[in-house]
C-alpha positions in Angstrom: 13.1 -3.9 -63.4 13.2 -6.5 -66.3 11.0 -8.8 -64.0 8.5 -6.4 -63.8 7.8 -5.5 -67.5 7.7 -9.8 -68.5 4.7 -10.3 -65.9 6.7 -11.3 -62.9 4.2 -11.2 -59.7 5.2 -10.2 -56.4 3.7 -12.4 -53.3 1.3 -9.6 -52.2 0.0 -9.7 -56.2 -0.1 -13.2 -56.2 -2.6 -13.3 -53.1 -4.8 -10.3 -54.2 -5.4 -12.2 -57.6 -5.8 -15.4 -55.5 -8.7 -13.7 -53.2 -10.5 -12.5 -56.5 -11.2 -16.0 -57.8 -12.1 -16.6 -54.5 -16.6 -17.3 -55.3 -17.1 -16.2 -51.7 -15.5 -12.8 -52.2 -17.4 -12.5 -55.2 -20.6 -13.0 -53.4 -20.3 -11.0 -50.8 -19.1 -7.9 -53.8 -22.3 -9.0 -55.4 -24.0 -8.7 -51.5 -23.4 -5.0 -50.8 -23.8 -4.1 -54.6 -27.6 -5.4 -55.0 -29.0 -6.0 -51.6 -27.2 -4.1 -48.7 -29.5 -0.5 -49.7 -32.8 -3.0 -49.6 -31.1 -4.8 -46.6 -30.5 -2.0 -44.3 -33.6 -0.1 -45.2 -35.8 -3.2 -43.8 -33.5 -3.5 -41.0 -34.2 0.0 -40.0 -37.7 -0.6 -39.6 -37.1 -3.1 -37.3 -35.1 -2.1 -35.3 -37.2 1.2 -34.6 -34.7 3.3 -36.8 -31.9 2.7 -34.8 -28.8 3.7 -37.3 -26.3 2.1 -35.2 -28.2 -1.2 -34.6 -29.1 -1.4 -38.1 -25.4 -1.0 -38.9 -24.5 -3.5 -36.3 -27.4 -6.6 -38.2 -26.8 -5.6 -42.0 -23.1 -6.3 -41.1 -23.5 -9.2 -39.5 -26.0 -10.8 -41.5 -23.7 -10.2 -44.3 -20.9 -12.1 -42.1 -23.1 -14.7 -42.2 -23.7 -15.0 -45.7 -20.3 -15.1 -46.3 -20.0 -17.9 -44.1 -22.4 -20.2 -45.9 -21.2 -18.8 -49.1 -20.7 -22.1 -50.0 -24.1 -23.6 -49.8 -26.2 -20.6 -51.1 -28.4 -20.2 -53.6 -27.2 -17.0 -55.7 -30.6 -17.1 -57.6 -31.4 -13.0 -56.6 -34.5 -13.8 -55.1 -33.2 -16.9 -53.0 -30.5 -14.2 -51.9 -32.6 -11.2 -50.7 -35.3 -13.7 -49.3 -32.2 -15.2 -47.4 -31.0 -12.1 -46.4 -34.3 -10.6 -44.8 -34.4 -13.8 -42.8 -31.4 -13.8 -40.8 -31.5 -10.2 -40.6 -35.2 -10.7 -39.0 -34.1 -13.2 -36.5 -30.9 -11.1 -35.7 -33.0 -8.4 -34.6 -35.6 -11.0 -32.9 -32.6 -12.3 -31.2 -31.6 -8.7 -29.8 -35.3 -7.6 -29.0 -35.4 -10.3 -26.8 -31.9 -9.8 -25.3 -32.9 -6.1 -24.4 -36.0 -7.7 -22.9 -34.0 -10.2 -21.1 -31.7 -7.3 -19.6 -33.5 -3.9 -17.9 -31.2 -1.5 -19.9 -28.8 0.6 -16.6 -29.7 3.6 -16.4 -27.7 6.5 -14.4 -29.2 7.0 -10.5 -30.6 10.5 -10.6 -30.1 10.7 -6.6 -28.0 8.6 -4.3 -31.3 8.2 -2.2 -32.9 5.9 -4.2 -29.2 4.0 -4.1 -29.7 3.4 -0.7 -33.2 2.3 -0.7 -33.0 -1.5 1.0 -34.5 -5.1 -0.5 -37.2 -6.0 1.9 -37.9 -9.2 -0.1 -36.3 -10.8 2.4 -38.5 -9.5 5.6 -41.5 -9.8 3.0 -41.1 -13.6 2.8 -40.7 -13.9 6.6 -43.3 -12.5 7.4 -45.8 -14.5 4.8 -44.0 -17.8 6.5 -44.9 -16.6 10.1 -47.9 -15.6 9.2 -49.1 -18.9 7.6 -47.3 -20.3 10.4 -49.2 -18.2 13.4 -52.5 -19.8 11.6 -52.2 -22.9 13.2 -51.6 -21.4 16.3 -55.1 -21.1 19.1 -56.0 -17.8 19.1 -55.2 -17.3 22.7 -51.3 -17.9 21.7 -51.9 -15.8 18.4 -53.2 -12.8 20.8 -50.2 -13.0 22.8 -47.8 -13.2 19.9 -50.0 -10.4 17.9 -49.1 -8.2 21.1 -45.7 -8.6 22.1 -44.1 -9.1 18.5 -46.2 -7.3 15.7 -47.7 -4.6 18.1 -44.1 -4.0 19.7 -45.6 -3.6 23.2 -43.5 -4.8 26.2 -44.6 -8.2 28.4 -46.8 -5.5 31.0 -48.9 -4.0 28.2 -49.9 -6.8 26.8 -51.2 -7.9 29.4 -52.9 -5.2 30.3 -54.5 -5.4 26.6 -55.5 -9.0 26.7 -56.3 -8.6 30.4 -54.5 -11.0 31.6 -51.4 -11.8 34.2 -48.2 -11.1 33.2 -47.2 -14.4 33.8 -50.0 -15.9 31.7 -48.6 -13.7 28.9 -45.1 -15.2 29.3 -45.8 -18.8 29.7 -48.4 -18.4 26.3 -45.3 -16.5 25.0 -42.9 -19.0 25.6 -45.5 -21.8 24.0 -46.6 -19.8 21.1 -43.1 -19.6 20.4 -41.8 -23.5 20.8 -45.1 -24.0 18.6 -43.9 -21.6 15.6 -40.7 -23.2 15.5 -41.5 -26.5 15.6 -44.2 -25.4 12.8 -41.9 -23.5 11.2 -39.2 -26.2 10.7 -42.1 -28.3 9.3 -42.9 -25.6 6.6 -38.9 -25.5 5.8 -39.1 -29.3 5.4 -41.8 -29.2 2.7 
């Protein structure tokens, strides 16, 4: 008791006095005293009045100032101009992050879930195509026939009007053609 009453501090005292001499606790008291209503009311306007965002950059921009507590001006205006900047860019940096990322949104039917990439059959079939350009058109014809048109060795042949085994043999060179042509397009 005696050690109370003559000024004897405790080790949880001693650190809580430390702190407050501490110039970067002071500034960031001084920080949410003067600027953090002027702060979070410009930070709401850019951020399109989102409350939570806002929230998310005054706090952080005020971690930040305590972190370069050391090399800042603590003239009022250099402060608040400070401030506003690396709040700006804080919410520059996350307009461009939600750009950068399609926010998720919930599937409304497990249809469109199921819906298949065709990117892959839509590239194929600009290669062939720039591939079946070289090609004479009497080997394109029997190619357009058999493979686009889906018709069997018979009707095409009937279509073109020629033999059956005209339509193979063109088939089977039309076809050693594109993949030769084919590999060369890979190569490029």
């Amino acid at each position: 008791m005696e050690a109370v009453g003559r000024g004897c501090r405790f080790g949880r005292d001693r650190q809580t006095d430390d702190r407050s001499d501490d110039p970067s606790d002071e500034l960031i008291s001084l920080l949410y005293k003067d600027f953090r209503p002027t702060l979070f009311d410009q930070v709401l306007h850019l951020t399109g009045h989102d409350q939570q965002w806002t929230e998310d950059v005054v706090q952080e921009t005020l971690i930040r100032a305590w972190q370069h507590s050391g090399t800042l001006n603590r003239e009022p205006g250099m402060l608040r101009g400070w401030l506003l900047t690396v709040a700006r860019r804080i919410v520059i940096d996350g307009w461009r992050n939600r750009r950068a990322r399609p926010q998720e949104v919930e599937l409304e039917s497990s249809e469109n879930a199921e819906t298949a990439d065709r990117t892959d059959q839509s590239l194929s079939a600009l290669v062939i195509s720039e591939a079946l350009r070289y090609l004479d058109h009497k080997y394109q014809a029997v190619i357009y026939e058999t493979y686009l048109t889906g018709h069997t060795v018979r009707e095409a042949a009937v279509i073109l009007g020629i033999p059956e085994g005209t339509v193979k043999s063109r088939l089977y060179a039309a076809m050693k053609t594109l993949r030769r042509s084919l590999g060369e397009l890979g190569s490029r």
